[in-house]
C-alpha positions as CSV (number, residue, x, y, z in Angstrom):
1,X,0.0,0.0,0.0
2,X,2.2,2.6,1.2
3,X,5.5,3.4,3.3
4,X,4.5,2.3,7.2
5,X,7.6,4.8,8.1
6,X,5.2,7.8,7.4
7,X,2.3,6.3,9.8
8,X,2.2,8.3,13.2
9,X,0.7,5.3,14.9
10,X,4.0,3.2,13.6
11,X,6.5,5.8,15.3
12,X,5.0,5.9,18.7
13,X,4.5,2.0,18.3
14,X,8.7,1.5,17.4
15,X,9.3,4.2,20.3
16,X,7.1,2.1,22.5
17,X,9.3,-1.2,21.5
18,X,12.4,0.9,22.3
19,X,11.5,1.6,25.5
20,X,9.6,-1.8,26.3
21,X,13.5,-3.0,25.6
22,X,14.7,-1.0,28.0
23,X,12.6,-1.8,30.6
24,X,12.8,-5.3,30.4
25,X,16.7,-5.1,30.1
26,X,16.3,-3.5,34.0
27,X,14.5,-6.4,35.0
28,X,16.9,-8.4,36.9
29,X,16.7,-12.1,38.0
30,X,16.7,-15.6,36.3
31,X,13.3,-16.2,37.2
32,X,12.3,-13.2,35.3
33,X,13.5,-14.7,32.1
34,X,10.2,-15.6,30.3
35,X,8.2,-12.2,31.5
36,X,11.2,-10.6,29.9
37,X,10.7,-12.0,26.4
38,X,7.4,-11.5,26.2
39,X,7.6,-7.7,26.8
40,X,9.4,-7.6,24.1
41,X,7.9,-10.0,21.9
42,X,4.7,-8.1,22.6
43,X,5.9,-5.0,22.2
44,X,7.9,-6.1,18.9
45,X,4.6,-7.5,17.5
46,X,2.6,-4.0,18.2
47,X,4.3,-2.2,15.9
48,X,5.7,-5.4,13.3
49,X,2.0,-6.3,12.3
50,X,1.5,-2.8,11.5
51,X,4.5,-2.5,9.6
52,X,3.1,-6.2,8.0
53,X,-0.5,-4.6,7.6
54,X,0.3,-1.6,5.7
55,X,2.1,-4.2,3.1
56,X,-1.4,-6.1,2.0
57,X,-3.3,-5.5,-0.9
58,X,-6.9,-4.0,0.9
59,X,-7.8,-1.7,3.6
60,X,-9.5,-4.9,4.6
61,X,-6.3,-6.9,5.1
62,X,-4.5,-3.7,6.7
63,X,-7.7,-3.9,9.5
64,X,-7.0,-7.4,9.8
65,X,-3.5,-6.7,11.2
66,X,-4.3,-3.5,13.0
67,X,-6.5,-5.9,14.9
68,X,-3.2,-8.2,15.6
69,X,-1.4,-5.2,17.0
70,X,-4.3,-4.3,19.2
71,X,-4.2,-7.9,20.8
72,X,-0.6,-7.8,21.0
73,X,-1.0,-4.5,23.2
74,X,-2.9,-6.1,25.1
75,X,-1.0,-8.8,25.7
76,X,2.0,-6.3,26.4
77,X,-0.1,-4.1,29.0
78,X,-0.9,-7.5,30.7
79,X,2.9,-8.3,31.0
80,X,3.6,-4.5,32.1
81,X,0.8,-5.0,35.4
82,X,2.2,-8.0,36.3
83,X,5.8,-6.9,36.0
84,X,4.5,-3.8,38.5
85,X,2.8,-6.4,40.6
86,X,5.8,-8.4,41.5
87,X,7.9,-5.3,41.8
88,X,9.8,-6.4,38.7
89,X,9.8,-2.9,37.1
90,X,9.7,0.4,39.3
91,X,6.6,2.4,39.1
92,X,8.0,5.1,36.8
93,X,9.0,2.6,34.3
94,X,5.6,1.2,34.4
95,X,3.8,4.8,34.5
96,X,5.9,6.0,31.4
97,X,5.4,3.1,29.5
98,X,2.1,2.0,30.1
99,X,1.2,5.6,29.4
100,X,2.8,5.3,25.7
101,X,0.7,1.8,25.3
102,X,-2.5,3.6,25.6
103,X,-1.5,6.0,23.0
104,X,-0.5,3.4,20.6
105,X,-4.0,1.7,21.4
106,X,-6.2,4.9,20.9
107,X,-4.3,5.4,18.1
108,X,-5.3,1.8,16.6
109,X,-8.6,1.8,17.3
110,X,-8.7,5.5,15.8
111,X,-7.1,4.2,12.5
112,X,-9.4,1.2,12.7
113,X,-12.6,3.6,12.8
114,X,-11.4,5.6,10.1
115,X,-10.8,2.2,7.7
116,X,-14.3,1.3,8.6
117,X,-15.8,4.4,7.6
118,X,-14.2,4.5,4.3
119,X,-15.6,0.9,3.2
120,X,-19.0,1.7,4.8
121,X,-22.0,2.3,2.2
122,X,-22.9,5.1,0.8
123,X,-25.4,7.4,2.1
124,X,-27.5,6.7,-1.1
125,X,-27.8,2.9,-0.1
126,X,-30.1,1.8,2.4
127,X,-28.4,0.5,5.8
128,X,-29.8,-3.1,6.6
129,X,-31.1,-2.9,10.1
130,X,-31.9,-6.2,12.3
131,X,-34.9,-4.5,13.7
132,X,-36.6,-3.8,10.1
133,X,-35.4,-7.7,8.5
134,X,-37.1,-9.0,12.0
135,X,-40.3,-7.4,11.2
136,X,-40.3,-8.5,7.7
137,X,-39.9,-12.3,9.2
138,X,-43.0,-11.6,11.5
139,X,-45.0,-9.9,8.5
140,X,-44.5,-13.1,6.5
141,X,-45.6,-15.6,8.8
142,X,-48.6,-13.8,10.0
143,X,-49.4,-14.0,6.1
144,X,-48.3,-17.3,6.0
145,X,-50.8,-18.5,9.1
146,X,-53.7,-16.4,7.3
C-alpha cells in the first residue's frame, strides 16, 4: 500500500518497542526470564504487524492486522501490570510506559474507525437494520398463518 515509516501510529508504536526494551533489560533475576521475552515479543509485534498490515493488498487486510497489533498490546499491557505487581519494574517505568501503550492503542482503534468508515455504504444505499429484516420475518408468517 504505502510506506508504514510515514504512519504516526507506527512511530510511537517502534518508540514504544524501544522503551519496552529497556525496561525489560532492567528487570533483573533468572526467574524473570520468560516475562522478559514477552515484553518484548509483545511490544515487537505491536508495531511489526503494523508495519506487515500496511504491506497487504486492501484496507481490509491492513484492518486485519491493525487488529493483531491491538491484541498484542494487550498482551503487552498484561505483561507490564504484572511486572509492576511483583515489583519487577519500578513504578516510573511502568507509568511511562504504560502511558505510551494507551496511546498506541487509541491510536489503533482511531485508525481502525477511520478504515471502517471509508468501506461503509454510501449514504445513497439503504443501511440493513436487524430491527426492520425482523419485522419482515413476523409480516410473512402472519401472512403465512392467514
Amino acid at each position: 500500500m504505502s510506506d508504514f515509516k510515514k504512519l504516526r501510529v507506527w512511530r510511537k508504536a517502534h518508540a514504544l518497542t524501544l522503551n519496552t526494551h529497556c525496561v525489560a533489560g532492567s528487570i533483573r533475576g533468572a526467574h524473570y526470564a520468560p516475562l522478559r521475552s514477552q515484553m518484548v515479543r509483545a511490544a515487537m509485534s505491536v508495531s511489526a504487524n503494523i508495519v506487515e498490515g500496511r504491506e497487504q493488498k486492501s484496507e481490509r487486510d491492513f484492518a486485519r492486522f491493525l487488529g493483531y497489533a491491538l491484541g498484542s498490546s494487550s498482551e503487552l499491557e498484561h505483561h507490564l501490570i504484572v511486572a509492576r505487581d511483583v515489583r519487577a519494574i519500578s513504578h516510573s517505568d511502568f507509568s511511562s510506559t504504560i502511558s505510551q501503550l494507551i496511546d498506541v492503542q487509541k491510536m489503533l482503534h482511531g485508525l481502525l474507525a477511520k478504515l471502517s468508515l471509508a468501506k461503509a455504504p454510501s449514504s445513497t444505499q439503504p443501511v440493513p437494520s436487524p430491527l426492520a429484516d425482523s419485522a419482515k420475518r413476523q409480516a410473512g408468517s402472519r401472512r403465512q398463518r392467514s
